[in-house]
Residue, then its C-alpha position, 0 to 999 in steps of 0.5 A: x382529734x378522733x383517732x381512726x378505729x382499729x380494724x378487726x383482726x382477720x381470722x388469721x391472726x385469731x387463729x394464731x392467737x389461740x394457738x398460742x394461748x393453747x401452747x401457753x397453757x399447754x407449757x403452764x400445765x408442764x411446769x406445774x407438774x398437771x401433765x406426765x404425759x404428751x401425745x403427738x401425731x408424727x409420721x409413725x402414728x401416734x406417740x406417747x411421751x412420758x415426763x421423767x419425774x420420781x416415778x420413773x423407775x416404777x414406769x421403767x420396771x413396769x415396761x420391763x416386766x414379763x407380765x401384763x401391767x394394766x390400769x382399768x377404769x370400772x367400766x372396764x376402759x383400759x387407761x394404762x397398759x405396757x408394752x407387754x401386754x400389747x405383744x401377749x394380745x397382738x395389738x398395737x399400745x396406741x390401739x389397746x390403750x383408750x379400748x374396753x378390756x372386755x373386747x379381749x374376753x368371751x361373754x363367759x370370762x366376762x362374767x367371771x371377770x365381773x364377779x371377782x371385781x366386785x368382790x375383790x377386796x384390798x387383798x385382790x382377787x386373782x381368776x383364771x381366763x382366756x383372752x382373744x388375740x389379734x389373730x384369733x388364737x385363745x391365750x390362757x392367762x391369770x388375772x390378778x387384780x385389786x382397786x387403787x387408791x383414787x388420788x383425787x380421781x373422780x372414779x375408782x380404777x382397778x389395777x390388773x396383773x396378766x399372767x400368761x399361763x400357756x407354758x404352765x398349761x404345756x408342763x402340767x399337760x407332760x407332767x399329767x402324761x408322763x404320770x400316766x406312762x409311770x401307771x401303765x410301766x408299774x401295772x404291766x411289771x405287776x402283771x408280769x411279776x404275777x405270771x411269772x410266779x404262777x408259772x414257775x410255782x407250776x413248773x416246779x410242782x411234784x409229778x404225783x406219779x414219779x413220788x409213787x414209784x408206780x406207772x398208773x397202768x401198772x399194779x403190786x403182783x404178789x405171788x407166793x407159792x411154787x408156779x408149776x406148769x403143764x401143757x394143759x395149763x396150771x390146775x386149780x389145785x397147783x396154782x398158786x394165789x396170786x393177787x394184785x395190790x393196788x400201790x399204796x396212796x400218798x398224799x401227793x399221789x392217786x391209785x390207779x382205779x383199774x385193777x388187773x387180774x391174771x390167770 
C-alpha cells in the first residue's frame, strides 16, 4: 500500500521553525557562557542587558566611576564605553558604542591620538586633547591609554581612560591670575617703600645756610678803630678801616660769592 506524500510545509511553518532554532541557539550560546550580553529592541530604543557572572563587580565599578571608561578596536571603533563618557561627549550609550572615537577628535588630536597609540607600550601612554560635544562645545580631557590582552581576539583592543580636565584648567587659569595679582601688590609696595625713603632722606637733610649762622646776602663787618663823624662826612684820615670778611666755609655750607663794601 503506497503511503499518501507528505505535503511540503508552507512558508509559515518554515518561519517558525527557524525561529525556533535560533532561540535554540541563542539559549545554547547562554548556558555555555558564549554570551555576556543580550540586545533588545523595546519601546525606548535599544537595550543592553549584561549577564551577571564574576565580573560583575568590575562592570559595576566601571559604570560608577567619575571617568570615561572605554575599549576601542585598532581602527578606532568604540566597543565599550560607560555611561560616563557618554554624559561628558553628550550623546546617547547606544549611539557611542558601535562609532569611531575619531568623530569625538579634530584632524589635529587625531594626529597626536595616533602617535601615542603606536608608541604606547604595556605601560601606556597618557596625551592630552579636546573632544567635541554633541552640542559643539570643546571639552579638554586627558587620555590614558594602553593595549589589552587579546584573549582569543582576533584583533588587538586599546584600553582608554578619559579625564575631564576643565576644572583643573579653571584652577590652574586662578591660580595663574592670583600670582599675577601677588607680583603687581609686591612691586607697587617696593615702589613705595623706594619713595618714601627718598623722601624722607630729602626731608630730614640739613639747611646748608642755617649751619653757617649766616644769611647768603649778608657778610662778617669787622671794624676796628674809633668811628668819627662830621657833617662833611668821615675823612680819609679819621676813617677807620673797615673790612668785610666772608663767613667761613663749612662742608655743608657755600660762602656767598657777592662781596659788599661800605663807605
Amino acid at each position: 500500500m503506497k503511503t499518501a506524500p507528505r505535503p511540503k510545509p508552507s512558508a509559515e511553518l518554515s518561519g517558525l521553525r527557524a525561529r525556533l532554532a535560533e532561540a535554540d541557539e541563542t539559549l545554547r550560546a547562554i548556558r555555555t557562557g558564549e554570551v555576556d550580553a543580550v540586545v533588545t529592541f523595546g519601546k525606548a530604543g535599544l537595550q543592553v542587558f549584561t549577564l551577571q557572572g564574576a565580573d560583575h563587580g568590575y562592570r559595576a565599578l566601571i559604570e560608577s566611576m567619575n571617568e570615561g571608561a572605554l575599549t576601542l578596536t585598532k581602527n578606532k571603533t568604540i566597543l565599550y564605553a560607560n555611561s560616563y563618557f557618554a554624559r561628558l561627549v553628550k550623546h546617547p550609550l547606544q549611539k557611542v558604542i558601535g562609532g569611531s572615537f575619531r568623530r569625538f577628535l579634530s584632524p589635529k588630536d587625531r594626529a597626536s591620538l595616533q602617535a601615542v597609540i603606536i608608541r604606547a607600550d604595556r605601560a601606556g601612554a597618557k596625551v592630552q586633547v579636546q573632544l567635541k560635544a554633541g552640542d559643539g562645545a570643546l571639552i579638554a580631557v586627558q587620555i590614558s591609554l594602553r593595549p589589552l590582552a587579546a584573549n582569543g581576539a582576533k584583533s588587538a583592543t586599546i584600553g582608554m581612560v578619559v579625564t575631564d580636565m576643565t576644572e583643573a584648567r579653571r584652577s590652574e587659569e586662578m591660580l595663574r591670575a592670583l600670582t599675577h595679582r601677588v607680583v603687581q601688590a609686591q612691586e607697587a609696595e617696593r615702589w613705595r617703600v623706594r619713595h618714601a625713603v627718598a623722601g624722607d632722606h630729602k626731608a630730614g637733610a640739613p639747611d646748608q645756610h642755617e649751619n653757617s649762622g649766616h644769611r647768603p646776602d649778608q657778610g662778617a663787618l669787622a671794624v676796628s678803630g674809633p668811628w668819627h663823624e662830621s657833617p662833611a662826612g668821615p675823612s680819609a684820615g679819621n676813617r677807620p678801616s673797615t673790612r668785610w670778611s666772608a663767613p667761613r666755609r663749612s662742608a655743608t655750607a657755600r660762602c656767598p660769592t657777592a662781596v659788599c663794601r661800605r663807605g
